[in-house]
N, C-alpha and C positions, 0 to 999 in steps of 0.2 A: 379672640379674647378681648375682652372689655376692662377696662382701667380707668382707677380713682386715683387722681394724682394726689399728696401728700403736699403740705404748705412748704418742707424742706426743697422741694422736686423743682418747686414753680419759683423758687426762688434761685437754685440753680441755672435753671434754665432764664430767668431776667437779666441775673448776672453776666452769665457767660454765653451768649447767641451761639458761638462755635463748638462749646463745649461738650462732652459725654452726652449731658441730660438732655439740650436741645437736639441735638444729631439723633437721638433713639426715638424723638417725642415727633422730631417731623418724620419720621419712616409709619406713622399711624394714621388712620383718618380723626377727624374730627370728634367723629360718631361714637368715634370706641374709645373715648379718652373720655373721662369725666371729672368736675370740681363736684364740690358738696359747701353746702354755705358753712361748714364748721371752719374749713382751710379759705373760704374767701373771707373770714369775720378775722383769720390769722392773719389775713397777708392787708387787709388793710387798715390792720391795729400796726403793723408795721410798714406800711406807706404814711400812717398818720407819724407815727412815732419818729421815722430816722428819717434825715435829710430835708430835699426839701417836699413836702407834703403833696401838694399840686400834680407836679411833676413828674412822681412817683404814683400818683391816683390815677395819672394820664397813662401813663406806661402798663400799669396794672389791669388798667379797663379794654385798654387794646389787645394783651394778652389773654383776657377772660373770655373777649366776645366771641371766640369760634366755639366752647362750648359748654356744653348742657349744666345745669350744675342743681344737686339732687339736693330738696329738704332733711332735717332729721325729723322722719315724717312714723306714725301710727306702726309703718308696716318696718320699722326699723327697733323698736321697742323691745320685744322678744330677744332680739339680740344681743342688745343692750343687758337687760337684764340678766339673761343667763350670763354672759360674758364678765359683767362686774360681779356677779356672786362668783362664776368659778376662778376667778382670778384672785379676789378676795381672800375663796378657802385654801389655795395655794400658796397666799403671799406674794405674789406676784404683781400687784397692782399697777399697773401704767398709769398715766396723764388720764385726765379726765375730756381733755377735747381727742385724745388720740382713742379713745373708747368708743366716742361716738362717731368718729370718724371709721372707726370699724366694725360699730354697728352698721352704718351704711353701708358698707362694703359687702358686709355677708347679705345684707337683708337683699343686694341686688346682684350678690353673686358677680363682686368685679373682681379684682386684682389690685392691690393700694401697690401706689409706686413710688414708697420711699428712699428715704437713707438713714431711715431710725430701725434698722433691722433688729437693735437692741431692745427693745418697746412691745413692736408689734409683733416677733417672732415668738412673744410670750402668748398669744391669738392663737387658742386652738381651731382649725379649719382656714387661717385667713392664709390668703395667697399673699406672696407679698414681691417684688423687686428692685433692684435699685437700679435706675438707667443713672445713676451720677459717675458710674465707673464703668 
């Protein structure tokens, strides 16, 4: 199985080295783990924002470099789209970066691995888990 980590996940995992979300994240390879630039444009509006900025950009870039991390590209669109109409006509509206964050998900058939099961569990077809617990 193949997995889109969730900006809540990766920050879990920064925080706590020992913790739930890092312990499940190193039982993976590389390869099957993926970022999407919606969650790195989150985590470094919050490397800018809190503390000290530098330092946090330092930690963050180290974290990032083992891997891949997917555009919100052409072939994620379809997804997108049905996804905000049917959510729409339900009433159910999520976040708008968590939208496209799961239009990428579907459009490459991964696994998001949050802790907002509140959000995304409103995602008809989206796989989802939480490695924080």
């Amino acid at each position: 199985m193949r997995y889109l980590l969730d900006t809540n996940i990766v920050i879990f995992v920064l925080k706590d080295q020992g913790g739930a979300a890092a312990t499940r994240l190193a039982q993976e390879s590389p390869v099957d783990v993926l970022l999407c630039a919606i969650v790195e444009a989150e985590l470094h509006h919050g490397a800018t924002k809190y503390g000290v900025p530098d330092r946090r950009r330092r930690a963050l870039e180290g974290f990032l470099a083992p891997f891949r991390s997917l555009p919100f590209a052409s072939a994620c669109v379809p997804h997108y789209a049905r996804l905000r109409d049917t959510l729409e006509r339900a009433g159910h509206v999520i976040g708008g970066n968590d939208m496209l964050i799961a239009a990428i998900a579907l459009a490459h058939d991964l696994t998001v691995v949050t802790h907002n099961g509140g959000e995304f569990n409103r995602v008809p077809d989206l796989r989802i888990e939480d490695w924080s617990v």
